[in-house]
C-alpha positions as CSV (number, residue, x, y, z in Angstrom):
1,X,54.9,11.0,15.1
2,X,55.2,11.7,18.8
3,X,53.2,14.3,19.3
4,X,50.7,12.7,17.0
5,X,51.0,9.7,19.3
6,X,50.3,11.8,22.4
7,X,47.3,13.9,20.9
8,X,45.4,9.7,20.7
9,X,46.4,9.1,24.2
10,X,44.3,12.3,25.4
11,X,41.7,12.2,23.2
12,X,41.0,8.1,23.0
13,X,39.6,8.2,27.1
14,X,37.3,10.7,26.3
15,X,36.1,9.3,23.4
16,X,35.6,5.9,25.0
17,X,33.9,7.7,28.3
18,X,31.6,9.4,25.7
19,X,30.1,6.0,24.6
20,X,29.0,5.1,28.1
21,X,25.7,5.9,29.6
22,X,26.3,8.1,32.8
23,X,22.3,9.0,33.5
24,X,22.1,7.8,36.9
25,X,22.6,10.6,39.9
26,X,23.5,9.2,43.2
27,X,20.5,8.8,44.4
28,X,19.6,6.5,41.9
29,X,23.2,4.8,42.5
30,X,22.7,3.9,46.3
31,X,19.4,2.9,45.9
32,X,20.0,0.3,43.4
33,X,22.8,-0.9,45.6
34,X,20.2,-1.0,48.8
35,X,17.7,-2.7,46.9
36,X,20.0,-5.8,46.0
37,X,21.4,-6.0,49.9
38,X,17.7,-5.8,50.8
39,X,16.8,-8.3,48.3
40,X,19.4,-10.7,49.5
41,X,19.2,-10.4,53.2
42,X,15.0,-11.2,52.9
43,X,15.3,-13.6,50.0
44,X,18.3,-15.4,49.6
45,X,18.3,-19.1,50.8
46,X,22.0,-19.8,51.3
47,X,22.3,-16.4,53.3
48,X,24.0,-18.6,56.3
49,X,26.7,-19.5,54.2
50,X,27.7,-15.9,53.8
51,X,29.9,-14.4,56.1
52,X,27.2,-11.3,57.5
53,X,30.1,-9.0,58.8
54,X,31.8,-9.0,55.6
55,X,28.7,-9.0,54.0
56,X,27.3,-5.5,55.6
57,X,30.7,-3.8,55.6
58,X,31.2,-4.3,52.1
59,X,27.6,-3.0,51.7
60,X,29.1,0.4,53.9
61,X,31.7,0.6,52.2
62,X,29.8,1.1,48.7
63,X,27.5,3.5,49.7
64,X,30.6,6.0,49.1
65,X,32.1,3.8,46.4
66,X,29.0,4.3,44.2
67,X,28.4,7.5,44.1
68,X,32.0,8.5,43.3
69,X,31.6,5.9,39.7
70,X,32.1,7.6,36.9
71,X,29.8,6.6,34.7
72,X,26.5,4.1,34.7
73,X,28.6,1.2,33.7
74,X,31.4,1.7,36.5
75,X,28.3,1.7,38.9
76,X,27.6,-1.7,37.5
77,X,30.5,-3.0,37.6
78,X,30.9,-2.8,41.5
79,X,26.9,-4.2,42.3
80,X,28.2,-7.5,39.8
81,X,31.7,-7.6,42.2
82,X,29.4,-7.1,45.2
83,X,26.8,-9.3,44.0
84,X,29.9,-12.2,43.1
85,X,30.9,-12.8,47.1
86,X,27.9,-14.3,47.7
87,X,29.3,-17.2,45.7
88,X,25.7,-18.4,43.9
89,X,25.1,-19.3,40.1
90,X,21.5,-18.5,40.2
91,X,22.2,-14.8,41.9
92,X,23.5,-12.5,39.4
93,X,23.7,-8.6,38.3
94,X,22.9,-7.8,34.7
95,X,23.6,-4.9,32.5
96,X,21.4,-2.3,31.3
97,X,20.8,-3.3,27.3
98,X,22.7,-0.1,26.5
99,X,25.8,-0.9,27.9
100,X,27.6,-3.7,25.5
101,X,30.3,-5.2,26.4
102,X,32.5,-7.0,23.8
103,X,34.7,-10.3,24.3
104,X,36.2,-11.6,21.1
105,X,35.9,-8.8,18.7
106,X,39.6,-6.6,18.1
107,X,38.7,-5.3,15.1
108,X,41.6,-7.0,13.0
109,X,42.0,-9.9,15.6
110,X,39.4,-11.8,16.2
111,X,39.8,-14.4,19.5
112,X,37.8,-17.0,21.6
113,X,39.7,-18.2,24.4
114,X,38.5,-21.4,26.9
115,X,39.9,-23.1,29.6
116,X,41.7,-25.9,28.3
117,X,44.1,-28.0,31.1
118,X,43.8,-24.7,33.4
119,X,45.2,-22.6,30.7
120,X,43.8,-19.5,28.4
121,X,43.7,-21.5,24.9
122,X,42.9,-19.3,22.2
123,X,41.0,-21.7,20.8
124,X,39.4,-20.1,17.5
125,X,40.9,-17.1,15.5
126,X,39.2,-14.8,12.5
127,X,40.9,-17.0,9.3
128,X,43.2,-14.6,8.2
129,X,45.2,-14.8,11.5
130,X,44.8,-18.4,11.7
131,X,49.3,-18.8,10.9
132,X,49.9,-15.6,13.2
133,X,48.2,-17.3,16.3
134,X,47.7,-20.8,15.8
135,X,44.9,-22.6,17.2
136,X,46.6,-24.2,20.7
137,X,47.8,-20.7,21.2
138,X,48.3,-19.8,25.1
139,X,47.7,-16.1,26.5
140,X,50.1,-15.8,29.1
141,X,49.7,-12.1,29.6
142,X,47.5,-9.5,30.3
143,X,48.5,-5.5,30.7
144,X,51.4,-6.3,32.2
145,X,50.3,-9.5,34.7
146,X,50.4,-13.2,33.9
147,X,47.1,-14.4,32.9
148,X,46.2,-15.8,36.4
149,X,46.9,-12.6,38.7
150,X,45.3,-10.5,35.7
151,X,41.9,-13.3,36.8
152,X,42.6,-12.7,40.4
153,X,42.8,-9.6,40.2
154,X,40.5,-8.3,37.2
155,X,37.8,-10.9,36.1
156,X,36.8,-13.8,38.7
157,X,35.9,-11.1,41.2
158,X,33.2,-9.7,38.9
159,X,31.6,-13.6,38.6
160,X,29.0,-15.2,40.3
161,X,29.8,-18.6,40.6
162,X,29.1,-21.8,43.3
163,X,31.6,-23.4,42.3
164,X,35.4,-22.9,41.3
165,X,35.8,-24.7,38.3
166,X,33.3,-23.3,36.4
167,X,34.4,-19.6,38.1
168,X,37.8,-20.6,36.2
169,X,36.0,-21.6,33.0
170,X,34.3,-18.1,33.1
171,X,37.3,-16.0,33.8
172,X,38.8,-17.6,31.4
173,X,36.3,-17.3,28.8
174,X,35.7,-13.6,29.8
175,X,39.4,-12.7,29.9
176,X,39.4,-10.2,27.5
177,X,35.7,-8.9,28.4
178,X,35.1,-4.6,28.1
179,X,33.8,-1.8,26.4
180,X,34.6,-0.7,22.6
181,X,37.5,0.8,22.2
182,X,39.4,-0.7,25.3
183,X,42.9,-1.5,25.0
184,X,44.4,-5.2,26.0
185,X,47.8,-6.1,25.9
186,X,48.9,-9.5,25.3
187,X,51.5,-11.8,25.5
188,X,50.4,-15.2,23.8
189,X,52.7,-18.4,23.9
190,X,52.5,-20.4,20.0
191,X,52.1,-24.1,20.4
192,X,55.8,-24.0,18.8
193,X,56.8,-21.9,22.3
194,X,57.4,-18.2,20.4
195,X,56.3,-15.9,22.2
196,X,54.8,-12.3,20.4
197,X,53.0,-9.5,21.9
198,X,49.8,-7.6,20.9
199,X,48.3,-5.1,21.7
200,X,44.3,-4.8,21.0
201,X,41.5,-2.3,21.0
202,X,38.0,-3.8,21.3
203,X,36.4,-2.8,17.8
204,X,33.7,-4.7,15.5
205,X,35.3,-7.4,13.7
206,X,34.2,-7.3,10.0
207,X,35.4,-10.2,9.2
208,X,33.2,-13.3,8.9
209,X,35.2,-16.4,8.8
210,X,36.7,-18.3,11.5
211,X,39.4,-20.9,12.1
212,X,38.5,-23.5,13.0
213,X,34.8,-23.1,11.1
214,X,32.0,-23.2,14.3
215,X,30.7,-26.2,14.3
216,X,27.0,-26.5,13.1
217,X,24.4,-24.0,15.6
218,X,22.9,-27.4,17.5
219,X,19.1,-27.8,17.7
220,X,16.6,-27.8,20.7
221,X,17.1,-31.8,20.0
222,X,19.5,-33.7,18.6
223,X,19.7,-37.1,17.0
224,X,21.9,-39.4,15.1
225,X,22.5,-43.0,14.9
226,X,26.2,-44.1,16.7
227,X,26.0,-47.2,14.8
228,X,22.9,-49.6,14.4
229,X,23.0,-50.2,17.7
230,X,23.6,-47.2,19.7
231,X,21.2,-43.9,19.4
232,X,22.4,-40.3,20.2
233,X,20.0,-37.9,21.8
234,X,21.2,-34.7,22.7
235,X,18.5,-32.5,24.9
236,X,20.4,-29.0,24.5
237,X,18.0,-26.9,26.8
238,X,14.1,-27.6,28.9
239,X,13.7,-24.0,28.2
240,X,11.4,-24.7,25.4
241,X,8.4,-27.0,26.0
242,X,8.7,-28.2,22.2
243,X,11.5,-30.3,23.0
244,X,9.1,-33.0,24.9
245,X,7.0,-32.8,21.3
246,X,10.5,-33.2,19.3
247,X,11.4,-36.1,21.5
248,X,8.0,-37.8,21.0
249,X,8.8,-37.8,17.7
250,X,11.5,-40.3,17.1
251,X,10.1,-42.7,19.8
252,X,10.0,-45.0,16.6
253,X,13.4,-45.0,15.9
254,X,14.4,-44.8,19.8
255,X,12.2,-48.2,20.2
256,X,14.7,-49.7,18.1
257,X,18.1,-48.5,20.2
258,X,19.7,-51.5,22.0
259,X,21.9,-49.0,23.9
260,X,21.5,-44.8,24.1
261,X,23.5,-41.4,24.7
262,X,21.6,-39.1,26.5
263,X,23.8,-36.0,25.7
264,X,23.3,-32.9,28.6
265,X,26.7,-31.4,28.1
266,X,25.3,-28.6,26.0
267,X,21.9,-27.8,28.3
268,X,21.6,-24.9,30.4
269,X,18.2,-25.3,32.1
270,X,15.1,-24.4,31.9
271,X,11.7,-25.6,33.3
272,X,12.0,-29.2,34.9
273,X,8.8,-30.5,34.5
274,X,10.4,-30.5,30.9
275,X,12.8,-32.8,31.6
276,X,11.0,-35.2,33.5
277,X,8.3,-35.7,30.9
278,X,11.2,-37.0,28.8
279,X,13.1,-39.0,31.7
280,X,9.4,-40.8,32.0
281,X,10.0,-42.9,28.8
282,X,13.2,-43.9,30.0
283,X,12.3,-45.9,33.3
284,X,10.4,-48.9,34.4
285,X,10.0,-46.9,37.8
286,X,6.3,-45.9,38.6
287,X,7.9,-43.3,40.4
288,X,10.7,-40.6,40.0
289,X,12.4,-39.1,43.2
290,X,13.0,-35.5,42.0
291,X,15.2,-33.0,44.4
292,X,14.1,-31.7,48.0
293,X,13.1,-28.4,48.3
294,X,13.7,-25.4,50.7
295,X,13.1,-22.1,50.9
296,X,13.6,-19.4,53.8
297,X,10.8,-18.3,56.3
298,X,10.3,-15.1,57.6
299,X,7.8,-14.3,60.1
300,X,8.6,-10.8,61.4
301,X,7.3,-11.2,65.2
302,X,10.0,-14.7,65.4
303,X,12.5,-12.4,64.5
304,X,11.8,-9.7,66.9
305,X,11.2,-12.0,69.7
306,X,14.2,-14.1,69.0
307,X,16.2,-11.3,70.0
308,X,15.5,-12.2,73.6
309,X,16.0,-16.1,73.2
310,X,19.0,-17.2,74.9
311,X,20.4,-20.0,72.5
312,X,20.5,-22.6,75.2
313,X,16.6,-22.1,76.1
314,X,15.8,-23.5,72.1
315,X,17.2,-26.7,72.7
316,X,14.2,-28.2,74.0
317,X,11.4,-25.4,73.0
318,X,10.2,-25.1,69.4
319,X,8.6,-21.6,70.3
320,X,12.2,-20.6,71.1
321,X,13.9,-22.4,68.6
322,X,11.7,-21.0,65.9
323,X,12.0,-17.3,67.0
324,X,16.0,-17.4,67.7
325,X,16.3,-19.0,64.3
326,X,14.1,-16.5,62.9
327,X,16.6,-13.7,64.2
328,X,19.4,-15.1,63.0
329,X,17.6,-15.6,59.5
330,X,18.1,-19.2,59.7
331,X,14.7,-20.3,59.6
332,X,13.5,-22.2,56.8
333,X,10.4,-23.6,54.9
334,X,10.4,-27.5,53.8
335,X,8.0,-28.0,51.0
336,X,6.1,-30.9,51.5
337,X,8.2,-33.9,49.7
338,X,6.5,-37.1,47.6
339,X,7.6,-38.8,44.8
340,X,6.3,-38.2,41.1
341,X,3.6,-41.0,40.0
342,X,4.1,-41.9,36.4
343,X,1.0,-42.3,34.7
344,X,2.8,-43.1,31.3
345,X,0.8,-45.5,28.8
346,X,3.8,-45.9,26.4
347,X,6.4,-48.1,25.8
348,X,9.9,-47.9,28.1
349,X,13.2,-47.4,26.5
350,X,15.3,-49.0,29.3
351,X,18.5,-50.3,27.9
352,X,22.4,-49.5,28.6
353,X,22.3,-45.6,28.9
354,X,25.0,-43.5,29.2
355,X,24.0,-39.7,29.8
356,X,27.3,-36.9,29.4
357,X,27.5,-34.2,31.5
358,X,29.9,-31.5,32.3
359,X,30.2,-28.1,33.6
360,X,27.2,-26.5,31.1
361,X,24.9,-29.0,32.7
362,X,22.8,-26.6,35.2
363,X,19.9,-26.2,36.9
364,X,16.9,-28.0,35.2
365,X,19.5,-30.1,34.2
366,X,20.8,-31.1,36.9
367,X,17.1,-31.5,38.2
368,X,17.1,-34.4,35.7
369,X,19.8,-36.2,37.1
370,X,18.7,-35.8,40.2
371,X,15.8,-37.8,39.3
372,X,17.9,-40.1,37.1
373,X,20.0,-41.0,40.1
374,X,18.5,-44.2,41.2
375,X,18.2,-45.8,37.6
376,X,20.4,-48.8,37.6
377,X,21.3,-48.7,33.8
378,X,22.4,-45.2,33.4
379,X,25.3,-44.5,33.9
380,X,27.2,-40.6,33.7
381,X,30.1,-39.9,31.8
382,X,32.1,-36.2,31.7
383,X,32.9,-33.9,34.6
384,X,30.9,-32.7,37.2
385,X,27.9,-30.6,36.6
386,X,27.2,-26.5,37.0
387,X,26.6,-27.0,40.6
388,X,23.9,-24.3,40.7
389,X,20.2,-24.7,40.7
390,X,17.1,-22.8,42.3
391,X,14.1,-20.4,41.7
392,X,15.8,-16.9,41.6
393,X,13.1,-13.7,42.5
394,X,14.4,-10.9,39.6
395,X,13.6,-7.6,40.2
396,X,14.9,-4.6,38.2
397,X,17.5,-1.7,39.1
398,X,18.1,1.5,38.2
399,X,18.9,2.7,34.9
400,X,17.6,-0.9,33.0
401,X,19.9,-3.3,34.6
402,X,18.2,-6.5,36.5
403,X,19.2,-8.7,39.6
404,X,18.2,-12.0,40.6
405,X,18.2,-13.7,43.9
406,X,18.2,-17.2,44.6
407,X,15.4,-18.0,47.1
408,X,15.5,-22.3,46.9
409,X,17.6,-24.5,48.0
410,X,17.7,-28.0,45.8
411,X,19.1,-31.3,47.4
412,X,19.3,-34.5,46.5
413,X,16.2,-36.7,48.0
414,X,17.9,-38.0,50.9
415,X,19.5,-34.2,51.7
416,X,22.9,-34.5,50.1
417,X,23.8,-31.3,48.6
418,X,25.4,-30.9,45.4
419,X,24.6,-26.7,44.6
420,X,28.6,-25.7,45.2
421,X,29.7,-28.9,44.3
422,X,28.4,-30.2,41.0
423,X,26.8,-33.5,40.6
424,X,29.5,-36.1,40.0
425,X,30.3,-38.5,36.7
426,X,30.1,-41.6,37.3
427,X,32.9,-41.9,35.3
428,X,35.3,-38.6,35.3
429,X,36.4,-38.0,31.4
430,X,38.3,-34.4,30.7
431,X,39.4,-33.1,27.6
432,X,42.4,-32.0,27.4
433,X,44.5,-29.6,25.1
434,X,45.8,-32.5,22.7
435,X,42.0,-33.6,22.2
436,X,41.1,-30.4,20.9
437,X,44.1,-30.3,18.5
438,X,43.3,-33.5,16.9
439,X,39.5,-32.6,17.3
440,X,38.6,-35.4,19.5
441,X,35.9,-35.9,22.0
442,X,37.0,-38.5,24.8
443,X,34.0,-37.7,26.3
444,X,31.9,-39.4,23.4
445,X,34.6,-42.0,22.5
446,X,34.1,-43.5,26.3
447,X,30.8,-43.5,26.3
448,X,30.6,-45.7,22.8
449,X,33.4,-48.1,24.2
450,X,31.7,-48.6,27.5
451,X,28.2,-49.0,25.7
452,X,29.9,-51.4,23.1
453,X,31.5,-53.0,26.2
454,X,27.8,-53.4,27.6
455,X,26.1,-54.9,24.7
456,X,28.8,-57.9,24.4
């Protein structure tokens, strides 16, 4: 059995190594890592927040880094954890379609993990393991390092992210991200405190069922009635234009709401002119105050004479002040600001409103309650938002991975920033690890009781 044993060990590497794609030379390699510094230093608009010295020594130090990877996917793997310490949801490095990386699928096991109360709940098993790890289940190890130095140390740097809680959701939810065949070994606490080990190879599950069942794939819109008095919309993306048609749609029955639930929890973005065609029904404004936008400006002749601009001489010159800011790549573009006239012909829906947000809620999203801000009977219920918004530039890289850069800055009106903060609940609601056991949403629940509340 031994030597058996052995004999796996030495062939299981090369097997998995085999798998990956390993077509790039290095050429290729320090060119795709050029392009995305290039990229960033011309394009990206929070460039000022990033420490420059770190940022072009790490670039150095790559240049030797990447052409020693040992295969395509390696490569990638150090442009993602390069591309993560500039800190931004909306700038990102994507893998080539060939290279699949797996997340829940052990072959026997099956196991979704989110972050529940700052833990690594497993929080949905294949059935037939539903009594070996029970739903509530923590992982408190990983190949040898509790859960939050194996983060530290082995996801949260490969994550783009503007803010830290939804980094922690993500490194959480990617804990047990890699290749097929890759090897994980666990330590998971039971809800009953017994501890057990596993140890799991990243395989297709066969299996079908799950425990608990998923819950019903949710539309582009969804609707239900609370009670006879208080309607549920759910807008679950504004990446799909339909969505404005769907909500159209059950005006009738939204005429008849004395209180709503604007449900944003589950939407991701999109376009936001999508959005605000919707928001538009639910106002008496004549105008909506969307976000501020900014982008960076580069004139190449600023930069080159800032170079001689003593920073004391741009105080009172705007020739100066324009070219030493242009060398310093702090220079930027205000697009011209005005409110949105609404030219809507239509009945209003303006009654107690409660919209629910947490950290899903991004970008176009977030554009909608930036807009929604000012409306005296809405009122936000959850946990702060994404915290990431912008118009990224994507370009491609070598061997059929992508990049994006994000080259506008989004404020609120009056200049407040909320990209790398979130936009705030009015009301903060959290759910925690006994919610999920007993399947509750507090989320929901508050904002029924404070609508109820409302309409006495």
């Amino acid at each position: 059995m031994k030597k058996i044993f052995l004999i796996i060990l030495v062939v299981f590497p090369n097997f998995l190594e085999a798998q990956i794609p390993d077509g790039l030379t290095k050429t290729d390699k320090v060119y795709g890592l050029s392009k995305f510094w290039q990229e960033v230093n011309y394009n990206f608009v929070y460039l000022e927040k990033v420490d420059r010295e770190m940022w072009d020594n790490s670039y150095r130090e790559l240049i030797s880094i990447v052409q020693n990877t040992k295969n395509d996917y390696e490569y990638y793997r150090e442009l993602q954890r390069f591309c993560a310490l500039l800190k931004d949801g909306h700038t990102n490095v994507y893998l080539p379609k060939d290279i699949e990386q797996m997340n829940t699928m052990f072959g026997d096991y099956r196991l979704f993990i989110e972050n529940i109360d700052g833990k690594a709940i497993i929080v949905r098993t294949n059935l037939s393991k539903k009594d070996e790890i029970p739903f509530g289940s923590e992982v408190i190890e990983v190949n040898g390092k509790t859960t939050q130095k194996y983060i530290d140390e082995n996801v949260a740097p490969y994550i783009s992210s503007s803010t830290d809680y939804v980094l922690k959701d993500r490194s959480i939810g990617r804990l047990l991200s890699g290749l097929e065949g890759e090897c994980f070994k666990l330590k998971i606490k039971k809800p009953d405190k017994q501890i057990i080990e596993l140890l799991l190879t990243h395989k297709k599950t066969e299996e079908k069922e799950v425990y608990p069942a998923f819950e019903p794939a949710r539309q582009l819109l969804d609707f239900k009635w609370i009670n006879n008095q208080i309607a549920y919309l759910s807008l679950n993306s504004f990446g799909d234009k339909k969505i404005d048609s769907l909500f159209i749609q059950k005006l009738p029955e939204l005429y008849k709401a004395e209180a709503l639930i604007i449900d944003l929890r589950y939407n991701g973005g999109g376009n936001t002119g999508i959005g605000k065609a919707i928001l538009q029904y639910l106002t008496n404004d004549k105008v909506l105050y969307g976000a501020k936008n900014t982008s960076r400006l580069h004139i190449p002749a600023f930069k080159a004479w800032g170079k001689y601009v003593d920073p004391k001489d741009s105080i009172k010159n705007e020739w100066s002040k324009k070219s030493y800011l242009s060398f310093k790549d702090k220079y930027y573009y205000d697009f011209e600001y005005a409110a949105d006239t609404i030219r809507l012909d239509a009945k209003r829906i303006v009654v107690p409103t409660v919209v629910l947000l947490g950290h899903n809620t991004a970008s176009a999203a977030e554009d909608f309650l930036i807009y929604a801000d000012n409306q005296k009977h809405m009122t936000k219920i959850g946990e702060n938002s994404f915290g990431s918004t912008g118009q990224p530039f994507v370009f491609d890289l070598p061997g059929g991975g992508m990049a994006r850069v994000c080259t506008k800055k989004d404020t609120y009106p009056d200049g407040r920033e909320f990209v790398g903060y979130g936009i705030k609940p009015d009301i903060e609601v959290k759910r925690t690890l006994n919610d999920y056991l007993d399947k509750k949403d507090p989320v929901m629940e508050k904002a029924i009781e404070y609508l109820q509340q409302e309409l006495k």
